[in-house]
DOGU-659283 format. One record per residue (C-alpha): residue in three letters; x, y, z. Coordinates in steps of 0.1 Angstrom, whole numbers, padded with zeros to 4 digits, always signed. Example, Ala and Ser with C-alpha at 12.3 -4.5 7.8 and 13.67 -1.06 7.14 Angstrom:
residues 2
ALA+0123-0045+0078;SER+0137-0011+0071;
***
This chain:
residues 209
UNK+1061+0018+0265;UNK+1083-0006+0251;UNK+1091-0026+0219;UNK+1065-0054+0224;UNK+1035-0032+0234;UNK+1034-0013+0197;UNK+1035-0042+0186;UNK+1006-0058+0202;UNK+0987-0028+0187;UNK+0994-0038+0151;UNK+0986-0072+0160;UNK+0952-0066+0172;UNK+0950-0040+0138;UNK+0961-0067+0119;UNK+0929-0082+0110;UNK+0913-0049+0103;UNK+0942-0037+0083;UNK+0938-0049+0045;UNK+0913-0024+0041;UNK+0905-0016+0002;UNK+0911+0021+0008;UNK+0948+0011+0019;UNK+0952-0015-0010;UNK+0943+0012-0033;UNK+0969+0037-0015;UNK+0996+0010-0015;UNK+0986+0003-0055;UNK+0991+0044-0062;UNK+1024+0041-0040;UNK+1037+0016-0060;UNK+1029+0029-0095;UNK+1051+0064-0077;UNK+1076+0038-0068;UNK+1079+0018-0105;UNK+1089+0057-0120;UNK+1116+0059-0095;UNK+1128+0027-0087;UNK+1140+0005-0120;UNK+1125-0032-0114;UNK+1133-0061-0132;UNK+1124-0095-0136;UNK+1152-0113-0117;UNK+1152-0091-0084;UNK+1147-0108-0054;UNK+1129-0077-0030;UNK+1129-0080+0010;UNK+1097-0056+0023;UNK+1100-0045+0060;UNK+1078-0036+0080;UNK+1054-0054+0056;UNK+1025-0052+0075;UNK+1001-0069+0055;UNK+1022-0069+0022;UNK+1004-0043+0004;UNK+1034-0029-0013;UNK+1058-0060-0020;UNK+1030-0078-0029;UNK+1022-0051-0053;UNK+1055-0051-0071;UNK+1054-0089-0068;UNK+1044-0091-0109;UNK+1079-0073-0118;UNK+1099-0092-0098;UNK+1111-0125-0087;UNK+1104-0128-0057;UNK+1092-0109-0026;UNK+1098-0119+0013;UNK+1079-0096+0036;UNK+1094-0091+0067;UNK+1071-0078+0101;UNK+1075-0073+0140;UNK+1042-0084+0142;UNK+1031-0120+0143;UNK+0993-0109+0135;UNK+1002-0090+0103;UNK+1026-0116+0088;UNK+0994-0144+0100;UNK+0970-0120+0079;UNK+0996-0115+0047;UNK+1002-0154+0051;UNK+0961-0159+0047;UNK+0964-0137+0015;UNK+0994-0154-0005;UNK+0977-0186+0005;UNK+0943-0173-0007;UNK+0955-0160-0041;UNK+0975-0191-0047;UNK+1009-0168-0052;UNK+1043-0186-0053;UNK+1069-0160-0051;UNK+1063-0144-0022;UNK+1070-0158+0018;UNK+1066-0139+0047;UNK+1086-0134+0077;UNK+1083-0128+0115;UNK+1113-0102+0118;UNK+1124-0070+0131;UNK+1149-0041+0125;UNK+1175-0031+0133;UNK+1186-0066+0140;UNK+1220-0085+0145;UNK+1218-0112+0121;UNK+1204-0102+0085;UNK+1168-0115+0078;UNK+1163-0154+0058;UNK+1169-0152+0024;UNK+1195-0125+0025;UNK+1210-0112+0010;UNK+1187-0090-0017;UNK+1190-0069-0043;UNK+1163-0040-0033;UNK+1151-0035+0003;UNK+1114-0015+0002;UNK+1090+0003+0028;UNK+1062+0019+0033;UNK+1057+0042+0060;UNK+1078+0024+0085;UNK+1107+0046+0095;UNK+1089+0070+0115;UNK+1081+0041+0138;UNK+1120+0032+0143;UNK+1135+0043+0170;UNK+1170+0039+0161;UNK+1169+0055+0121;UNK+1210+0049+0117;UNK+1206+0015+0130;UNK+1178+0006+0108;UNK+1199+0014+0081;UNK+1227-0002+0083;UNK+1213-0033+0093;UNK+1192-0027+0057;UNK+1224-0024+0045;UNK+1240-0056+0054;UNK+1207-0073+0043;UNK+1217-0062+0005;UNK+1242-0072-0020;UNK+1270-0055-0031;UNK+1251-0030-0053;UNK+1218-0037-0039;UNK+1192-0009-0037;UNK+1168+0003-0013;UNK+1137+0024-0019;UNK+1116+0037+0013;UNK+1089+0056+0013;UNK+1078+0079+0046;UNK+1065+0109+0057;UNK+1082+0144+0053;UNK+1081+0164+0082;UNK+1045+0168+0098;UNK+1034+0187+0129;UNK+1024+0155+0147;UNK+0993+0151+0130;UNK+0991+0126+0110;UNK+0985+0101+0137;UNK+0958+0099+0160;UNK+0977+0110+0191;UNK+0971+0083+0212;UNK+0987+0060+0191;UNK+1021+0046+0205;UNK+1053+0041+0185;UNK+1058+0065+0167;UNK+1093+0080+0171;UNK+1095+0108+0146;UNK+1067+0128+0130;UNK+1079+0124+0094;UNK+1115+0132+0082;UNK+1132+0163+0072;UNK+1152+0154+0033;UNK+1185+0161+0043;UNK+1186+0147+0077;UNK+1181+0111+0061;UNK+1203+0114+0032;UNK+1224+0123+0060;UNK+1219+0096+0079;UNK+1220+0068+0047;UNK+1251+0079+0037;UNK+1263+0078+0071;UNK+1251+0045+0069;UNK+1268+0036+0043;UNK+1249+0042+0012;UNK+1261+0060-0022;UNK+1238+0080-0043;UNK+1215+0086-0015;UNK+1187+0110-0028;UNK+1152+0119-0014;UNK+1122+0128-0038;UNK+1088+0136-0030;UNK+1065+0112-0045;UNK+1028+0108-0036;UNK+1006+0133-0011;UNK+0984+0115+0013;UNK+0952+0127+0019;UNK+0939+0124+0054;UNK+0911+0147+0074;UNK+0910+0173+0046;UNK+0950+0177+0050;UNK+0976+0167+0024;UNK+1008+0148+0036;UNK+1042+0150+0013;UNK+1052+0115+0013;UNK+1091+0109+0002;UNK+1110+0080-0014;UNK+1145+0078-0002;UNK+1166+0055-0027;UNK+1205+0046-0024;UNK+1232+0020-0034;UNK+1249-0004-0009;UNK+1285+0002-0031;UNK+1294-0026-0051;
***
C-alpha cells in the first residue's frame, strides 16, 4: 500500500471529517495544549498533518498566524472552504507532506503542532528532523499522539497507520536524536472511543537557539 493510497482515503474522508464531535475534541485538545504549551501573540504556528485545521485553527486567536500543512488535497480543499467561510485572515493552508527535503512555505516558524499524526509516519526520526529544520533557532514544537495502544484504536481495516501509539521514552529518544533539547512527554487528554479510554501525550522540545 503505498504513500498515495492513504492518502486517497483521507481525501474521500475529507468532506465527512469536520464533524462537531471532532471540533469539540480538537477544542478540549487545545485548551490541554494552552496549559502546556506558552502561546503568544506574535508566534507564527505551522500545523501538520492539519487535516481539516481543527487544532491550528483553534489556537488561531493566540497567535499570529497559523499555516496548516496536509498530504491531502481534499482536507486542505475542505479547511480552505472553512477560512474562506468564517472570513479568517491569519491562517493559509498548504498542500504538503513530511518528512520532506525542502522546509514547507512560510518557514521558518516558531512552534510546529499536531494532532494525532505521528502514528501515521512511517519514518518518526525523519519526521522530526525535517520539523526541525522547518523551526527557528529556538522554535518549539508541541505534538500530540497516542500512547501505546494494543491496535485498537483504529478500525483495523484502515491503512496507514505505522505505529499503534508511542511508548514516552522511545520518542524523547527519538526527538533528541533529532535534534531537540528539553524534549519531554506528558500525558494530556484521554480519548474516549467504544467504551475504552486512550492516554493521549504531548511531546514538546526546543530546536536550540
Amino acid at each position: 500500500m503505498g504513500h498515495h493510497g492513504c492518502m486517497s482515503v483521507f481525501d474521500e474522508k475529507a468532506a465527512e471529517w469536520d464533524t462537531p464531535e471532532r471540533r469539540e475534541r480538537a477544542h478540549a485538545l487545545a485548551n490541554s495544549f494552552r496549559q502546556h504549551v506558552t502561546l503568544t501573540p506574535e508566534l507564527r504556528v505551522l500545523d501538520i498533518g492539519a487535516g481539516t485545521g481543527l487544532l491550528g485553527l483553534d489556537l488561531l486567536d493566540d497567535v499570529a498566524e497559523v499555516v496548516l500543512a496536509d498530504p491531502s488535497e481534499g482536507m486542505i480543499e475542505q479547511a480552505r472552504r472553512r477560512i474562506e467561510a468564517e472570513g479568517i485572515v491569519d491562517a493559509t493552508a498548504i498542500v504538503f507532506d513530511f518528512p520532506a527535503v525542502e522546509p514547507p512555505p512560510g518557514a521558518p516558524f516558531d512552534l510546529v503542532v499536531s494532532l494525532l499524526v505521528l502514528h501515521h509516519v512511517e519514518d518518526t526520526a525523519a519526521t522530526l528532523r525535517s520539523v526541525r529544520e522547518a523551526l527557528v533557532p529556538g522554535g518549539r514544537i508541541g505534538l500530540m499522539d497516542l500512547d501505546k495502544e494494543d491496535g485498537s484504536f483504529h478500525d483495523p481495516d484502515q491503512t496507514g497507520i505505522h505505529h499503534h501509539g508511542f511508548e514516552g521514552g522511545a520518542l524523547v529518544r527519538l526527538a533528541t536524536a533529532a535534534g531537540f533539547e528539553e524534549v519531554e512527554v506528558r500525558n494530556i487528554h484521554e480519548i474516549e472511543r467504544d467504551g475504552r479510554s486512550y492516554p493521549l501525550f504531548l511531546l514538546t522540545g526546543r530546536r536550540p537557539a
